[in-house]
C-alpha positions as CSV (number, residue, x, y, z in Angstrom):
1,X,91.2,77.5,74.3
2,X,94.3,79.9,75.0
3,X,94.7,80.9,78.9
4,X,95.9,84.2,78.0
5,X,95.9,87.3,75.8
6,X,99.6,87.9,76.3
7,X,100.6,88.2,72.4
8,X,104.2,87.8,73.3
9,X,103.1,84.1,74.1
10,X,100.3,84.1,71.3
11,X,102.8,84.7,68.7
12,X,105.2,82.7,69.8
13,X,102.6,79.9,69.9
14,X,101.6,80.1,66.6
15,X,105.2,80.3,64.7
16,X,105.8,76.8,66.3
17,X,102.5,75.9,65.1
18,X,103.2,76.6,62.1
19,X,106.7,75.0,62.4
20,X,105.7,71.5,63.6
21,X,102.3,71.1,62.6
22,X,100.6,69.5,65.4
23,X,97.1,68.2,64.8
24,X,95.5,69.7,67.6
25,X,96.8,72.1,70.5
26,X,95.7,71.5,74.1
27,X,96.0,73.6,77.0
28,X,97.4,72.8,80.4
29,X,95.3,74.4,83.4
30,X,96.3,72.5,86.1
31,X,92.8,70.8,86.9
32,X,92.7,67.2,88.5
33,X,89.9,66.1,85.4
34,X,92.5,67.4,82.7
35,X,95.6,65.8,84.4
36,X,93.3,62.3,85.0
37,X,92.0,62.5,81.4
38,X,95.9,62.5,80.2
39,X,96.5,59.6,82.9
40,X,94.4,57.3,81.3
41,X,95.2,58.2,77.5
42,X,98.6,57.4,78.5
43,X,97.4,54.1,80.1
44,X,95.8,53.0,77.2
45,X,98.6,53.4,74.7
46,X,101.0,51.8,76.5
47,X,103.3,55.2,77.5
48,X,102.3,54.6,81.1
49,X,101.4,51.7,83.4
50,X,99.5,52.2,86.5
51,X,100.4,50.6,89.4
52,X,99.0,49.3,92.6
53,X,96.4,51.4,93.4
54,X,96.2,50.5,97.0
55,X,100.4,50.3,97.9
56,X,101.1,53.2,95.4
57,X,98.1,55.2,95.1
58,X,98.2,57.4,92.2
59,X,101.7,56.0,90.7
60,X,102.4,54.9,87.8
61,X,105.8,53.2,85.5
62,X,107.0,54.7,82.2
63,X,110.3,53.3,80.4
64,X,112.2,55.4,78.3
65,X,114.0,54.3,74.8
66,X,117.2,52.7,76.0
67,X,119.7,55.2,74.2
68,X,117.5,57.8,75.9
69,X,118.2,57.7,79.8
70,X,120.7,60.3,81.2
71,X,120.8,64.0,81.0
72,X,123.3,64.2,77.8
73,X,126.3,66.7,78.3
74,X,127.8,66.4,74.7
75,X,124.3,67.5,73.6
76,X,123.7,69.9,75.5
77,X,124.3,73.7,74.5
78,X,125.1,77.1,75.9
79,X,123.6,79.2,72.4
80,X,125.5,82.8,73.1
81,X,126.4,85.4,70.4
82,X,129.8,85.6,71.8
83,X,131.2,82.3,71.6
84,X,133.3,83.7,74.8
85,X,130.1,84.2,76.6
86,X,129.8,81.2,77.1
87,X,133.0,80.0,78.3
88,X,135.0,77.4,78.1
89,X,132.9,74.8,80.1
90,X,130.5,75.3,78.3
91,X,129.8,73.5,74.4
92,X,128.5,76.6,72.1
93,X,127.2,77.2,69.0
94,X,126.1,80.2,67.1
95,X,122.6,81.1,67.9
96,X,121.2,81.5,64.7
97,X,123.0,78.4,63.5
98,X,121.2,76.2,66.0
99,X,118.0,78.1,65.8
100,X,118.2,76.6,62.0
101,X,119.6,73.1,62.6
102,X,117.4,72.3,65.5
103,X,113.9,73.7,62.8
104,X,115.4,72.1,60.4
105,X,115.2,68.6,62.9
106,X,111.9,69.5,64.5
107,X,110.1,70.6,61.0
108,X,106.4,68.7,60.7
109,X,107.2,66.4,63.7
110,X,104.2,67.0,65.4
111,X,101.8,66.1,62.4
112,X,99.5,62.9,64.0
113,X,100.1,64.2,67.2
114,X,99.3,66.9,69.9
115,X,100.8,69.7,71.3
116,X,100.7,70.5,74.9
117,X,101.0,74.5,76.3
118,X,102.3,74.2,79.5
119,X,101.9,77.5,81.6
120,X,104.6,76.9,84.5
121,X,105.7,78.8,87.1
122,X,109.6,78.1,88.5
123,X,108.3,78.9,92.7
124,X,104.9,79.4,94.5
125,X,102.8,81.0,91.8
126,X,103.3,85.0,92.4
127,X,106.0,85.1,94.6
128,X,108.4,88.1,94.1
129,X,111.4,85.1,93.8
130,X,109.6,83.2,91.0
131,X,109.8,82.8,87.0
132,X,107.2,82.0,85.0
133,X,108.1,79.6,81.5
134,X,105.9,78.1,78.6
135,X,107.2,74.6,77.6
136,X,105.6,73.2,74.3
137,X,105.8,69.3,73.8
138,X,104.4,66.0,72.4
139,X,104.6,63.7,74.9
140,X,102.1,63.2,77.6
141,X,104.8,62.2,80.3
142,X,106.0,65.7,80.2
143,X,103.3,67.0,80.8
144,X,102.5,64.9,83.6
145,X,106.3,65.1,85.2
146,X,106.2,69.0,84.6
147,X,102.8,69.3,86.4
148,X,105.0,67.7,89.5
149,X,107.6,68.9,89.2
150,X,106.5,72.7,89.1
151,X,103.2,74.7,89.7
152,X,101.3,74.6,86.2
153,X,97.5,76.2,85.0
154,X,95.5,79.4,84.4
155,X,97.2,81.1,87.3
156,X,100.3,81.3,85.9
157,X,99.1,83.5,83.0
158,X,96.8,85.5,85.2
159,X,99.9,86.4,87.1
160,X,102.1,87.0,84.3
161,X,99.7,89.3,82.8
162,X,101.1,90.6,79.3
163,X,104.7,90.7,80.2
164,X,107.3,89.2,78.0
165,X,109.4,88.2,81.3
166,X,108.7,84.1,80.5
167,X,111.1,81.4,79.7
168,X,110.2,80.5,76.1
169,X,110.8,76.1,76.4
170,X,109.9,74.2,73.4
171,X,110.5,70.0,73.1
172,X,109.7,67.7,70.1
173,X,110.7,64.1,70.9
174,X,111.0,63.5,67.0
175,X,112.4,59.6,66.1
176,X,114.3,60.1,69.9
177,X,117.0,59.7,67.6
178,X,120.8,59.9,69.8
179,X,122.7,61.4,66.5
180,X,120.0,64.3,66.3
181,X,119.8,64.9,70.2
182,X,120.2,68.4,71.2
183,X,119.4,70.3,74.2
184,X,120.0,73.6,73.5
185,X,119.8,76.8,75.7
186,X,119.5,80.3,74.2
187,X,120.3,82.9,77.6
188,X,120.2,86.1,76.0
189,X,116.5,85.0,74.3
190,X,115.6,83.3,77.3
191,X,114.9,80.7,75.2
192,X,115.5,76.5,75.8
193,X,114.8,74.0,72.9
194,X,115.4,70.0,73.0
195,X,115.1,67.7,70.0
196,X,115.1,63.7,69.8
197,X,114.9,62.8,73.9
198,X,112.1,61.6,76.0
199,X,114.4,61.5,79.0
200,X,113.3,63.6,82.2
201,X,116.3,65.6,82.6
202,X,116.7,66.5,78.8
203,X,112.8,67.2,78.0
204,X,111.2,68.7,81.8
205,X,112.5,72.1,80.8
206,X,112.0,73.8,83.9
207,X,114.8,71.4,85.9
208,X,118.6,72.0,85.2
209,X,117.7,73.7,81.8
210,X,115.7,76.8,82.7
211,X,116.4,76.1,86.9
212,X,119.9,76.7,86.5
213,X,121.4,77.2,83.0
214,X,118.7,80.3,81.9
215,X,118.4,81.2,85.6
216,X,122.0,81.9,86.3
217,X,122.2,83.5,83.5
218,X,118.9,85.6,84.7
219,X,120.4,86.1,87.9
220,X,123.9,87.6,87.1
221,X,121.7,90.4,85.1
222,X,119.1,90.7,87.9
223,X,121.5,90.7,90.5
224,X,120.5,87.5,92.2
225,X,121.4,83.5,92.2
226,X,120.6,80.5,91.1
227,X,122.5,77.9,92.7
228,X,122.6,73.4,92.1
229,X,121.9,73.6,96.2
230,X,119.8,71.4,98.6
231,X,117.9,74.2,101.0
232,X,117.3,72.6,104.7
233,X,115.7,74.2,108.0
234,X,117.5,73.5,111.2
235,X,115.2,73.3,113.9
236,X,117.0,73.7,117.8
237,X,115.1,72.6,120.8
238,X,113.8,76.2,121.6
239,X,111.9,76.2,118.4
240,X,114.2,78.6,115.9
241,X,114.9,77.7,112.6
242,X,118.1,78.5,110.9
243,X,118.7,78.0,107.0
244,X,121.3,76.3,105.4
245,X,122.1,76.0,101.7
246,X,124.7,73.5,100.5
247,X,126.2,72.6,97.1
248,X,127.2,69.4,96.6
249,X,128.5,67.2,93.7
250,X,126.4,64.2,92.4
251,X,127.3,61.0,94.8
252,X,127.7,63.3,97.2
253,X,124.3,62.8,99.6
254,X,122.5,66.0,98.8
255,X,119.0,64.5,98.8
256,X,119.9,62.4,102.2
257,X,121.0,66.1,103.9
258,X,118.3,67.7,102.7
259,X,116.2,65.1,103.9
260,X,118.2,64.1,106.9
261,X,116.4,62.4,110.4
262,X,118.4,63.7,113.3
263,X,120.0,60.5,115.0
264,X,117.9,59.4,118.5
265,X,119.8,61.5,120.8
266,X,119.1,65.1,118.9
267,X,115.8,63.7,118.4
268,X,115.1,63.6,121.9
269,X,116.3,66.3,122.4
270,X,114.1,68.6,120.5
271,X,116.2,69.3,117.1
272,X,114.5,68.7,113.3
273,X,115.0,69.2,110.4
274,X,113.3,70.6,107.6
275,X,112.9,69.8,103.7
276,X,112.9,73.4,101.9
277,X,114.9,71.6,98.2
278,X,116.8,68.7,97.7
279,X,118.4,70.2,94.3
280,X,118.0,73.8,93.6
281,X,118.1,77.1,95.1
282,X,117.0,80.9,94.0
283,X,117.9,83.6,96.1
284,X,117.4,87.2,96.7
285,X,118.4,90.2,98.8
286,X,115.4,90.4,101.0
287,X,114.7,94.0,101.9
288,X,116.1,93.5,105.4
289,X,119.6,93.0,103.3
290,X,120.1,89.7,103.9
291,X,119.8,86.3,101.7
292,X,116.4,84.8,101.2
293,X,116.1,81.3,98.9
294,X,112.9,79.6,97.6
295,X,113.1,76.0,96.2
296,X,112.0,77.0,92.2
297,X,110.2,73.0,92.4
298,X,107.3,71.7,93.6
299,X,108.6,67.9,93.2
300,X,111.6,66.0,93.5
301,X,113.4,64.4,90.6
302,X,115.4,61.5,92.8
303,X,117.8,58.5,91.7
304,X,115.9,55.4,92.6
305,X,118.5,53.0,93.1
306,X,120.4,53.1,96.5
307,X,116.7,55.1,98.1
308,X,115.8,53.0,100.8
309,X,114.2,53.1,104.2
310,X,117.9,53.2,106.3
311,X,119.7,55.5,103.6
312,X,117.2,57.7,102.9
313,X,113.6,57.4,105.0
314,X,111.7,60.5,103.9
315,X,113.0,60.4,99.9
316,X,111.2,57.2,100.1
317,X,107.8,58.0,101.4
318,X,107.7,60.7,99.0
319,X,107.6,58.2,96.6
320,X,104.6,56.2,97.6
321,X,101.4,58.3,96.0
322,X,101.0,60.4,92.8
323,X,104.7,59.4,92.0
324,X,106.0,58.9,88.4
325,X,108.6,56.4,87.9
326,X,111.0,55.7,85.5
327,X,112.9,53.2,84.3
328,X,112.3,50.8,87.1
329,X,111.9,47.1,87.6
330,X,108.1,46.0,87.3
331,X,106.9,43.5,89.9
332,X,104.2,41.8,88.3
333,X,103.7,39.8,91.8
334,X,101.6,42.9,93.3
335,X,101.8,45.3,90.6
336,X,105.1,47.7,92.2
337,X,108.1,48.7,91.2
338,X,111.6,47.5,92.7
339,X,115.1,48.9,92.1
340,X,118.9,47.6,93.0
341,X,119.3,49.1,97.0
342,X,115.3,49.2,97.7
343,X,115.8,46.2,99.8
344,X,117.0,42.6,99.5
345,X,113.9,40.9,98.3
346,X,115.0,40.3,94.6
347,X,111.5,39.8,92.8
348,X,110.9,36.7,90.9
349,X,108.1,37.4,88.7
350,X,109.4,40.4,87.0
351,X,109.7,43.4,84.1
352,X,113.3,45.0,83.8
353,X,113.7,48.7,82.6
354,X,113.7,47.5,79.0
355,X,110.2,45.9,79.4
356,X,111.9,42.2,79.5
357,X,111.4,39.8,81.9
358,X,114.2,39.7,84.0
359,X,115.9,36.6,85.9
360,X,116.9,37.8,89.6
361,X,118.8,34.2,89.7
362,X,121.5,36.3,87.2
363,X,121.5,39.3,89.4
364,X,125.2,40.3,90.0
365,X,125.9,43.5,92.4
366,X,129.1,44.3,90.3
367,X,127.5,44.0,86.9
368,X,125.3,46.5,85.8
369,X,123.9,44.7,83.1
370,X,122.4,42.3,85.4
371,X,120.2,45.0,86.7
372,X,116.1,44.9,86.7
373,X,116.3,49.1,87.5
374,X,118.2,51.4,85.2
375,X,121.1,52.7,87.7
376,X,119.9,56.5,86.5
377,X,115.8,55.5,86.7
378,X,114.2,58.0,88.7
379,X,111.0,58.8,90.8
380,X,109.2,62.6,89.7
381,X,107.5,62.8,93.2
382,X,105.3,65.8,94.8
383,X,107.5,67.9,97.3
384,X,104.1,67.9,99.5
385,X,104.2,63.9,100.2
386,X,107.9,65.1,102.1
387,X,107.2,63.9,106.0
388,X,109.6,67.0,106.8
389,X,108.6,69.4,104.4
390,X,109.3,73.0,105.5
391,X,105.8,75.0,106.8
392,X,107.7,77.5,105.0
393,X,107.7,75.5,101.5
394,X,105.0,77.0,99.4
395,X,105.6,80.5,101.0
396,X,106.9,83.0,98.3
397,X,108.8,84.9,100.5
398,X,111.6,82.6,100.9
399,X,113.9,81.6,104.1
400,X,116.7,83.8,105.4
401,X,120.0,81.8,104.8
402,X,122.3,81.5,107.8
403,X,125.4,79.5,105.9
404,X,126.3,78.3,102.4
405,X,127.8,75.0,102.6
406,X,130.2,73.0,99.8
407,X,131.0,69.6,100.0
408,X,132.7,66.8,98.2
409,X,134.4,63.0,98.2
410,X,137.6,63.6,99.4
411,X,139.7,60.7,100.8
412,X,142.5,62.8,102.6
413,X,142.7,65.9,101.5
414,X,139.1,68.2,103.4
415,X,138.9,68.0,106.7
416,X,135.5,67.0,108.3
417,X,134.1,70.5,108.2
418,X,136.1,73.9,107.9
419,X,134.5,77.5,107.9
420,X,136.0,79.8,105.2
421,X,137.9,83.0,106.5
422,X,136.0,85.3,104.6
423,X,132.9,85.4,101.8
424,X,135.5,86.4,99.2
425,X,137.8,83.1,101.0
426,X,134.7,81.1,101.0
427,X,134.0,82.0,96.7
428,X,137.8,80.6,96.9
429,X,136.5,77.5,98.4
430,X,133.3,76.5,96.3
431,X,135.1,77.7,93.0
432,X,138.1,74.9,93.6
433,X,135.3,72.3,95.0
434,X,136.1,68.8,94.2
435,X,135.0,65.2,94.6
436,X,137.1,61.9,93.7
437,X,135.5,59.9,91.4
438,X,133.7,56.7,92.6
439,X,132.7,53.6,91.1
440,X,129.0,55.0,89.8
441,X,131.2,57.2,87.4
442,X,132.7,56.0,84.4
443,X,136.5,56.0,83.9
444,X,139.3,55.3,87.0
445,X,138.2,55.3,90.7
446,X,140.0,58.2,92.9
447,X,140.4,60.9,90.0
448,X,139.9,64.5,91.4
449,X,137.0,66.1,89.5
450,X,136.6,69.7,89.8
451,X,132.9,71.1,90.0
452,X,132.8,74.7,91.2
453,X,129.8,75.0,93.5
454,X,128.4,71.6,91.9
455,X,127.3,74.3,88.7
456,X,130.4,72.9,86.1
457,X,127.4,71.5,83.9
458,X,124.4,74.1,84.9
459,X,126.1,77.5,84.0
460,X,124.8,79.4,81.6
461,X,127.3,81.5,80.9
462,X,131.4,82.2,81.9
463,X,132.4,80.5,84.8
464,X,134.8,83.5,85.3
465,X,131.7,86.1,85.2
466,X,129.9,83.4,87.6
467,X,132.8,83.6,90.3
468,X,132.5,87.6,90.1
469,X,129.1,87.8,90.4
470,X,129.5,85.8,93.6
471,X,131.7,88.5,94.5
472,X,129.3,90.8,93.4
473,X,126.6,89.9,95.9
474,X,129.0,89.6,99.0
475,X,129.8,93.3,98.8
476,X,126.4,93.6,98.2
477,X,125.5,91.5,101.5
478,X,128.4,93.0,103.8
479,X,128.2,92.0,106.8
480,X,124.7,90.1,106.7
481,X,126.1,87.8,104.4
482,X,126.2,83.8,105.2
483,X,128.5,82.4,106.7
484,X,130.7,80.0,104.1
485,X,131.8,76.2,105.0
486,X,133.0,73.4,103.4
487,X,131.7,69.7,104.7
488,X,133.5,66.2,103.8
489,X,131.4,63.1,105.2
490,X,134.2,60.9,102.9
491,X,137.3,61.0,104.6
492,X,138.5,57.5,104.8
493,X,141.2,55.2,106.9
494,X,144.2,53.6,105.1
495,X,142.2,50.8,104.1
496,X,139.3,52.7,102.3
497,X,136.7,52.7,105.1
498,X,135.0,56.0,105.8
499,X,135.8,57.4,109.1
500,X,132.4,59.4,109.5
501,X,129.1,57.7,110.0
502,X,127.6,60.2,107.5
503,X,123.9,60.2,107.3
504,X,122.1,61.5,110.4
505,X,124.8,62.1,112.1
506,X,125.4,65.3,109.8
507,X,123.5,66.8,112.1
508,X,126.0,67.0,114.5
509,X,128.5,69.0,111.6
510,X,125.2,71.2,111.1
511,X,125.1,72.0,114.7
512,X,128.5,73.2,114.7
513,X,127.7,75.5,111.7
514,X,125.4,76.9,113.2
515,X,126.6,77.7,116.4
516,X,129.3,79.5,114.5
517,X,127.2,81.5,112.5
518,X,125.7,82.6,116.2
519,X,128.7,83.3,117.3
520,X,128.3,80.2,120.1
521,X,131.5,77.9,118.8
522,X,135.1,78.3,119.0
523,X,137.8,77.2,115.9
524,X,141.2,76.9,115.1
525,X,142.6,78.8,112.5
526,X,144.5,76.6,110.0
527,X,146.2,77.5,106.7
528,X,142.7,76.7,105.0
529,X,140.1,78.3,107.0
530,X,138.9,77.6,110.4
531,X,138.0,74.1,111.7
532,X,136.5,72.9,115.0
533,X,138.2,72.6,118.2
534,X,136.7,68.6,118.5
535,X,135.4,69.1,121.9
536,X,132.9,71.0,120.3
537,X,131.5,68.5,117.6
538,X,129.0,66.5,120.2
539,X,130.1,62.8,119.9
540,X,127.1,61.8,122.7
541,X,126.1,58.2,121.8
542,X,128.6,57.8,118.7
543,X,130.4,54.9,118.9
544,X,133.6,57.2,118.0
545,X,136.6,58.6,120.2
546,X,137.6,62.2,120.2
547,X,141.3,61.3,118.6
548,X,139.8,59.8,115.6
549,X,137.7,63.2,115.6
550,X,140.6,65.0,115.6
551,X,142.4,62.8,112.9
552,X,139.4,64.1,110.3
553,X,140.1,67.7,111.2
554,X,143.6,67.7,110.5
555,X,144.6,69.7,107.8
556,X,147.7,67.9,106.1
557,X,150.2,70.4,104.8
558,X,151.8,68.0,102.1
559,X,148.3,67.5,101.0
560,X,147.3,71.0,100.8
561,X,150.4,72.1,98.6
562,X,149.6,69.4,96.0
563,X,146.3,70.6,96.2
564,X,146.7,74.4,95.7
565,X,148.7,73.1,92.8
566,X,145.9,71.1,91.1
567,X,143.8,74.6,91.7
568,X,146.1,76.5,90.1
569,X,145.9,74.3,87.1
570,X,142.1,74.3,87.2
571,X,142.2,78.1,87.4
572,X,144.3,78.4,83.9
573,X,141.0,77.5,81.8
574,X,139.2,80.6,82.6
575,X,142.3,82.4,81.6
576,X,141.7,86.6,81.8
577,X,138.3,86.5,82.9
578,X,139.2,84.7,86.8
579,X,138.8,87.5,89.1
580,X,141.7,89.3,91.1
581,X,140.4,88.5,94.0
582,X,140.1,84.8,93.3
583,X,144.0,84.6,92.2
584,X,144.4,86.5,95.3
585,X,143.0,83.9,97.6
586,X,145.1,81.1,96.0
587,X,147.9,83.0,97.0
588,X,147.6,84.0,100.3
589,X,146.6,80.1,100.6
590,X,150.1,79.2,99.2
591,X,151.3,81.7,101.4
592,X,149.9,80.2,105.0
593,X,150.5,76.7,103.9
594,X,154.5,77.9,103.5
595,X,154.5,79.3,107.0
């Protein structure tokens, strides 16, 4: 039974029908029977396994095919008319061409199976930020992790009404075959289409897919952003709230800022913080002319391995009812799951992510392949189970953002925290944002990675058009735009140790931010931006002296001309279509490093 009339959606319905010839259709409206009735049809043939029903209420285990368990970036596809359109970060391939290879791979797949209409909406269902999308698929654990992950059922439709404004998202897992994997994103049909995975990132079409890659593009011809950012309320002891948003590479500690418990001393004190995203930010002009943001999810999509009770308290409890995990270890002790960084109780009695038992007397740290957990398996959690999740969360109106904040693993080169001199200064800053590759990635340790605002693989269209619309929306903003900053919690001594305790004691940074967006803190003006004078970064209870504090503010000038060089090379890829005023900021930054 359809939950709408909109024949946009209707149509568009029917020609996929036709296309993969499902058996049977089934629509998703959000009840607690329908959702339960998929639960245990999922149970039953093996796709799921439910867990401990009185430690992890709710939860249940999936594993993936193992050539299926990463977000694939070879695969993945910007589908412009212009192949310039979609710049060159982006892969691209002529629309029409992929509209016929990826029918051609999805022809007839569905025969013996179902498909399931899943009515989403990307925000709280009606808000003036939000998006509504359709995703079609044939897998039950899509629909499961999409009714987590965003706010699914009847009143979606109701709300879109018979407007074609929807995010067309259609998946076919096919034979999950690696050779015929595509994800494929169409901006200028709003349109997303992914063939041959089963893997949450590649198949939950409203995360980076429509989230970011169709929304950015949305956004730059709406006139308003969608940004890879954590979104976190910063509660003083007086009770106000101010908003920060913050970009940050992966390996960088977004979820743990978003996230982040206020060490004992701020605590005490009065200060919290509050959970608005850990991954992804919309936001809009309000119609007091400043910047409001909504979190697009309704779950978090977290790494597993490396969550724990010290690193990362609250991502954790999240995870402990109605949670689907993924490529986890099995302990068939009690019926939980286990991953590498959980804690040091290796399990004996055990299933690794493959579904083999697995020997925790062979468990090497350094060797991966020794590992019960995949080291990208994942927990699809409910943003509700958050202890710190913002009163403000499932509001459509969004929170007012006070500063944007960039960040990245730099060993020498950013110091602790730096505001930028100016929004069109601080576009400067996130467009040349870095991080130095660790261990986690593949390839040498210590090679500098550019990822402008954290959005290299999310941006759905130029990179050079992306920088301008930033641009765009600070004249736009004038003087009630946020403040800019750029964070580094990875600065390290000469033998490799980090300086910063990281962690809570962000806080202490976010304080500082704050005050300076209040107009309450003093800086020094360096050749980069402005940094703190360290009497004002409160060390209270720190085991840390104020010269080492003043060691990760310095701003080293050898180091900063190599590095406006590396930006200069960076900058050549987007050739013609880098804005002026981008160019411009390099060279003034050139300019004050030579004085």
């Amino acid at each position: 039974m359809a939950l709408t009339t909109n024949k946009s959606i209707l149509d568009w319905i029917d020609e996929k029908v036709e296309l993969v010839k499902p058996d049977k259709v089934v629509w998703i409206d959000g009840s607690e029977e329908q959702l339960d009735a998929l639960r245990k049809e999922a149970v039953e043939t093996g796709e799921m396994i439910k867990l401990n029903e009185e430690k992890l209420p709710g939860c249940y285990l999936h594993r993936t095919q193992p050539n299926d368990v990463a977000r694939v970036e070879d695969r993945t596809f910007i589908c412009s008319k212009k192949e310039e359109d979609a710049g060159p970060t982006n892969h691209w391939c002529d629309p029409d061409e992929m509209y016929k290879k990826l029918y051609d791979i999805a022809r007839d797949s569905y025969k013996g199976r179902t498909m399931y209409v899943i009515p989403f909406s990307m925000g709280p269902i009606g808000s003036p930020l939000a998006k509504v999308g359709v995703e079609l698929t044939d897998s039950i654990y899509v629909v499961l992790n999409m009714a987590i992950m965003t706010r699914v059922g009847k009143a979606v439709m109701d709300v879109l009404g018979d407007s074609n404004d929807w995010v067309r998202g259609f998946h076919a897992k096919c034979d999950v075959d690696p050779e015929k994997r595509y994800i494929c994103q169409f901006p200028e049909d709003n349109a997303i289409i992914s063939v041959n995975s089963a893997y949450g990132g590649n198949v939950l079409l409203g995360k980076k897919c429509f989230a970011l890659r169709i929304a950015s593009y949305q956004g730059w011809k709406e006139g308003w952003m969608a940004e890879h950012m954590l979104i976190l309320g910063l509660q003083n002891p007086k009770g106000e709230v101010k908003y920060i948003a913050a970009a940050f590479p992966s390996a960088c500690g977004k979820t743990n800022l978003a996230m982040l418990i206020p060490p004992k001393y701020l605590r005490d004190k009065g200060y919290k913080i509050w959970t608005v995203g850990d991954d992804i930010s919309w936001m809009r002009i309000g119609k007091d002319g400043r910047l409001y943001a909504i979190n697009p999810e309704n779950g978090f999509f977290g790494v597993a391995p490396g969550t724990n009770e010290k690193s990362n308290f609250n991502a954790l409890e999240s995870t402990k009812k109605g949670t689907i995990f993924t490529n986890v270890l099995h302990n068939l002790d009690d019926n939980t799951v286990w991953w590498e960084g959980l804690n040091k109780d290796l399990p004996t009695n055990a299933i690794d992510w493959k579904g083999q038992p697995w020997d925790a007397s062979k468990f090497v740290k350094a060797d991966k392949s020794t590992y019960g957990a995949h080291p990208n398996s994942r927990f699809t959690a409910p943003a509700k189970n958050c202890p710190c999740i913002s009163p403000e969360f499932d509001k459509g109106e969004g929170v007012p953002i006070s500063a944007i904040v960039f960040g990245g693993r730099r060993a020498k080169c950013a110091p602790l925290v730096y505001q930028s001199k100016s929004w069109e200064n601080g576009v400067f800053v996130g467009s040349a944002m870095a991080s130095e590759t660790t261990a986690a990635a593949a390839g040498a340790v210590g090679v500098v990675r550019r990822d402008p605002m954290a959005m290299l693989p999310f941006c759905g269209y130029h990179m050079g058009d992306y920088f301008q619309h930033w641009l765009d929306m600070g004249k736009k903003l004038g003087d009630k735009a946020p403040k800019i900053f750029n964070v580094n919690w990875f600065r390290t001594d000469d033998e490799g140790n980090f300086i910063w305790p990281g962690f809570g004691d962000n806080m202490r940074v976010l304080n500082w931010i704050i005050d300076r967006c209040e107009g309450k803190a003093d800086a020094t003006e360096t050749a980069i931006g402005y940094v703190p004078k360290p009497e004002d970064i409160d060390l209270t209870d720190l085991d840390m002296d104020i010269d080492t504090l003043k060691d990760i503010l310095t701003v080293d000038k050898d180091t900063w001309t190599k590095e406006a060089a590396e930006i200069e090379e960076h900058y050549k890829k987007f050739g013609d279509r880098l804005p002026q005023e981008i160019r411009n900021q390099l060279e003034t930054l050139k300019a004050n490093l030579e004085k």
